[in-house]
C-alpha positions in Angstrom: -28.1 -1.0 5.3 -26.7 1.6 7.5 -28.7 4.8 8.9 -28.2 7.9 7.4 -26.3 9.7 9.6 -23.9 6.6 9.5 -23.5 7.4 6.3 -22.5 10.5 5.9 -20.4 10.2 8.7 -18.6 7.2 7.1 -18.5 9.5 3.6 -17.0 12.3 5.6 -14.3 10.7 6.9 -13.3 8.8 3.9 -12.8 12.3 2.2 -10.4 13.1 5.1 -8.8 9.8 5.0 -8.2 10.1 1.1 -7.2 14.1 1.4 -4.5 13.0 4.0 -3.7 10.3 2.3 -2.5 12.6 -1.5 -0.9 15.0 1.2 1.3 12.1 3.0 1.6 10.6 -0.9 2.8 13.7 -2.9 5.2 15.1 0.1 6.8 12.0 1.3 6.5 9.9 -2.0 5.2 7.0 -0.3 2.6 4.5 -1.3 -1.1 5.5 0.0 -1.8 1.8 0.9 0.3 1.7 4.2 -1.2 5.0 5.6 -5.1 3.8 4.1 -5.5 0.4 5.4 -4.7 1.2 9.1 -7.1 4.2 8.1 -10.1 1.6 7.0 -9.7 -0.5 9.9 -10.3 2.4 12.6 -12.8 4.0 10.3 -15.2 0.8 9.7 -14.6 -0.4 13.3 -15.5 3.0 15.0 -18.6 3.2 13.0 -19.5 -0.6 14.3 -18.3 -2.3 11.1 -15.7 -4.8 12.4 -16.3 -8.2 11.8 -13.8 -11.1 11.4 -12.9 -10.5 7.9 -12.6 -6.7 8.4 -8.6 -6.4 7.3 -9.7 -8.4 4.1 -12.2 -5.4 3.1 -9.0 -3.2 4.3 -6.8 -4.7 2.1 -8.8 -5.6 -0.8 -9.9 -1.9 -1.1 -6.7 -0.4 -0.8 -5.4 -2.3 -3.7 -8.5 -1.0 -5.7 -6.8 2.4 -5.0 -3.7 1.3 -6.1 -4.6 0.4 -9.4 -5.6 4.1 -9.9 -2.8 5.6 -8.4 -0.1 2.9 -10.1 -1.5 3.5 -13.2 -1.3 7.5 -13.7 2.0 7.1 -11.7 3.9 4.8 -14.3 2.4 7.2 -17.0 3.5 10.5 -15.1 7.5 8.8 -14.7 7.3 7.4 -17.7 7.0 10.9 -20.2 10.0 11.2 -17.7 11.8 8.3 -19.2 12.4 7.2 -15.7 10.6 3.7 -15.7 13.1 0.4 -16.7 11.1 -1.4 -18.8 12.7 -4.0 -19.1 13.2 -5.0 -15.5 9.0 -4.6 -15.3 8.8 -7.3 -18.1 11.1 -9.8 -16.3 9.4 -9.0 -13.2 6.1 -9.1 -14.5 5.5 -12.9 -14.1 7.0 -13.4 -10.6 5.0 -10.6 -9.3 2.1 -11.6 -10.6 2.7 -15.2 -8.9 2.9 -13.5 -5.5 0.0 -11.4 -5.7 -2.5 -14.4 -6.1 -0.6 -16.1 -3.8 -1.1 -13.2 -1.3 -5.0 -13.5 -2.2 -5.2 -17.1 -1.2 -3.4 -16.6 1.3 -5.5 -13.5 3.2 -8.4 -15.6 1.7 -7.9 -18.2 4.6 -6.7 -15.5 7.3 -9.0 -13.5 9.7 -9.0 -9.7 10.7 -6.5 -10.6 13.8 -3.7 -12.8 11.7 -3.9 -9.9 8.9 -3.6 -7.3 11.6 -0.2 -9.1 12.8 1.3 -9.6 9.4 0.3 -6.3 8.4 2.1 -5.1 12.0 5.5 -7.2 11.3 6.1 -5.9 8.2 5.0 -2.4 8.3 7.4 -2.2 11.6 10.1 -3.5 9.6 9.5 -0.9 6.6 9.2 2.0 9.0 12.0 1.4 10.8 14.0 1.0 7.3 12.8 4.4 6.6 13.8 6.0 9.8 17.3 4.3 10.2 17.9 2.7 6.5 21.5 4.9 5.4 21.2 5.2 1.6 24.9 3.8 0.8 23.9 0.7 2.6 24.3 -2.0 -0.7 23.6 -5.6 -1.7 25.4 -5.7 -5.1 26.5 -3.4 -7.8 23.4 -4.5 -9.8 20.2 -6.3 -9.7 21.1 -9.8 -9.0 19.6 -12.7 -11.5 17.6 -15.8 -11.4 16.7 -17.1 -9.6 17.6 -14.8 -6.7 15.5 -12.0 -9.1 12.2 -14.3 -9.4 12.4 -15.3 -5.6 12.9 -12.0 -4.8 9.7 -10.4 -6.8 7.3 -13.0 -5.9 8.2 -12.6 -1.9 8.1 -8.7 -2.6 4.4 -9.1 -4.4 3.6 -11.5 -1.6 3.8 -9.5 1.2 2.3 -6.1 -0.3 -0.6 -8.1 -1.2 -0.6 -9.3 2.7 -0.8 -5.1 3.5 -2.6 -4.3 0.7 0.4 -1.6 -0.6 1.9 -1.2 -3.6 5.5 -1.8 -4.8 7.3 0.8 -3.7 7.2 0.0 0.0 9.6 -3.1 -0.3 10.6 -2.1 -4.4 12.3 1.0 -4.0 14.8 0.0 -0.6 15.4 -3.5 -2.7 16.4 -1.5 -6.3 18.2 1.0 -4.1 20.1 -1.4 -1.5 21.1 -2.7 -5.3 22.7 0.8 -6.4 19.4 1.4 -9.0 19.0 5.2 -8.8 16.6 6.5 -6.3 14.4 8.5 -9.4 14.5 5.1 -11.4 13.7 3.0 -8.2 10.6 4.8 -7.6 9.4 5.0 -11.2 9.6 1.7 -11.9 8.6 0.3 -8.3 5.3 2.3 -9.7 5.0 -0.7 -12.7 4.9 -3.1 -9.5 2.2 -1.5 -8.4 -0.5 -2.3 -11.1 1.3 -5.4 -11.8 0.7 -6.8 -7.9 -2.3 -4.7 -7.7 -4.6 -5.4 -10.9 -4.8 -9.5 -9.7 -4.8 -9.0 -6.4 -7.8 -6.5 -7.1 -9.3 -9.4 -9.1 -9.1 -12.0 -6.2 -10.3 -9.9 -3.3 -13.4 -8.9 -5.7 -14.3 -12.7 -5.8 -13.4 -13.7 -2.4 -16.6 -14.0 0.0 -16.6 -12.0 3.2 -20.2 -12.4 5.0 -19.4 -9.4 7.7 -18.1 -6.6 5.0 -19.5 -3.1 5.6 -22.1 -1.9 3.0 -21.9 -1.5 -0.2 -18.9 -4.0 -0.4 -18.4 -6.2 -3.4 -16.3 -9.0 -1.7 -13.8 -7.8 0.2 -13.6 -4.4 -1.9 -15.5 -1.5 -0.3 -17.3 0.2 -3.2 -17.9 4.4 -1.0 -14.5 3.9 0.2 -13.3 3.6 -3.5 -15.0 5.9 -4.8 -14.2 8.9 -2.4 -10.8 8.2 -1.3 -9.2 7.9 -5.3 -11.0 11.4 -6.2 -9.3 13.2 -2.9 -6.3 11.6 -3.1 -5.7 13.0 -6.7 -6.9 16.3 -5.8 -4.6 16.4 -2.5 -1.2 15.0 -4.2 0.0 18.3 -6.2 -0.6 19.9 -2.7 2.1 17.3 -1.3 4.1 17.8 -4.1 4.4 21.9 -3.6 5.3 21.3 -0.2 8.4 18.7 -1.0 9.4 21.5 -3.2 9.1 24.1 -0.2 10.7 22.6 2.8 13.2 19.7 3.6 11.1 16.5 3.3 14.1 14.4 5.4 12.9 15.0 8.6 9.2 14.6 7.8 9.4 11.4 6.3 11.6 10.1 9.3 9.2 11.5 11.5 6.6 9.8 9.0 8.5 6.6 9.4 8.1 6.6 12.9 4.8 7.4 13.0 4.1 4.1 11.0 6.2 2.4 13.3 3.5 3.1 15.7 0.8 2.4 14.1 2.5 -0.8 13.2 3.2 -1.2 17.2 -0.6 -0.4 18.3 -1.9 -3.1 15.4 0.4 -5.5 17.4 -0.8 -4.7 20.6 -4.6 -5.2 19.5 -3.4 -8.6 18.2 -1.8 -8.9 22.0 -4.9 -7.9 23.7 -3.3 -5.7 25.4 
């Protein structure tokens, strides 16, 4: 058990993680996962918390947040009428398929091969963000199977692998496929319980002897708990800024700032 003043310490900064996080969220509309779990991995390791399983407890909490922030984000799109349906229901399966095979995956990975698959792919996202031109196209429409099912279980695989939502790897793939950026988003939030909810369910059971305290396998219980309260009381914040100012050159400049968070988890996996 830690000391007390590790404890508020670690409390304190998870309410300035989750704050920033609902800012970032509601301003740039991206998912909270990519900006939290490089946030849990330099909070638990500054306070003396890092262990060989640390990116599990990373990842396995930030899809506990998801769940919570999927869920009242498919509601919110959905009195829009925004969310297809019917391309969550064919989906559904597929994604499911690739978030427990992302759990048994990071089940058999430590904190250093998580860092660099978490570093590969978040590189490649940012940089889609920063340079990705939105008439770029794959097809007129969202192709079928089994291109669709290969497609949704490698999408579910890989967020589960970063412990992110949908929408990261969703919306460019419904967009590159001329899906409306508003309907991309909305339903890229389905994705998100869909790859989240079993995922959330595999990282609870997995066993990770070096979690910080107050973990329930690899899910962080404080971290939970603060972060999902700040970050719902910091996103209409985020929001009222999109709606102020031009939110193109923040997110590129957001895009490169993951790019280099992306870098820096490479270069720990380097050594360098």
């Amino acid at each position: 058990m830690p000391d007390p003043a590790t404890l508020i310490a670690m409390l304190a900064l998870l309410m300035v993680i989750g704050a920033a996080t609902g800012v970032i969220a509601g301003l740039l509309g991206v998912g909270g996962g990519i900006v939290l779990v490089p946030a849990f991995f330099y909070l638990f390791s500054t306070l003396g918390f890092g262990g060989a399983h640390l990116m599990q407890v990373c990842i396995g909490t930030s899809a506990a947040t998801i769940v919570v922030t999927s869920a009242r984000s498919v509601m919110l799109h959905n009195k829009k009428g925004a969310v297809d349906w019917q391309m969550l229901r064919d989906w559904a399966l597929f994604l499911v398929m690739g978030s427990v095979m992302g759990v048994a995956v990071a089940s058999v990975l430590k904190t250093t091969a998580l860092q660099a698959v978490f570093g590969v792919l978040a590189g490649v996202a940012g940089l889609y963000m920063a340079f990705g031109r939105s008439e770029w196209r794959l097809g007129a429409q969202m192709p079928g199977q089994p291109l669709r099912g290969v497609q949704a279980v490698v999408l579910a695989l890989f967020s589960t692998l970063m412990g992110i939502g949908g929408g990261t790897f969703g919306v460019p793939l419904m967009s590159l496929y001329s899906m409306p950026i508003h309907r991309a988003v909305a339903t890229a939030s389905g994705f998100g319980i869909l790859i989240s909810v079993p995922s959330l369910i595999g990282f609870l059971l997995l066993t990770v002897p070096d979690a910080p305290p107050y973990s329930i396998g690899a899910v962080n219980l404080p971290a939970f708990a603060v972060v999902i309260p700040m970050t719902l009381l910091t996103t209409p914040y985020g929001v009222r800024l999109a709606h102020a100012m031009d939110p193109k050159p923040l997110k590129r400049a957001f895009a490169i700032f993951i790019t280099l968070v992306a870098a820096n988890m490479l270069r720990k996996v380097a050594g360098w």
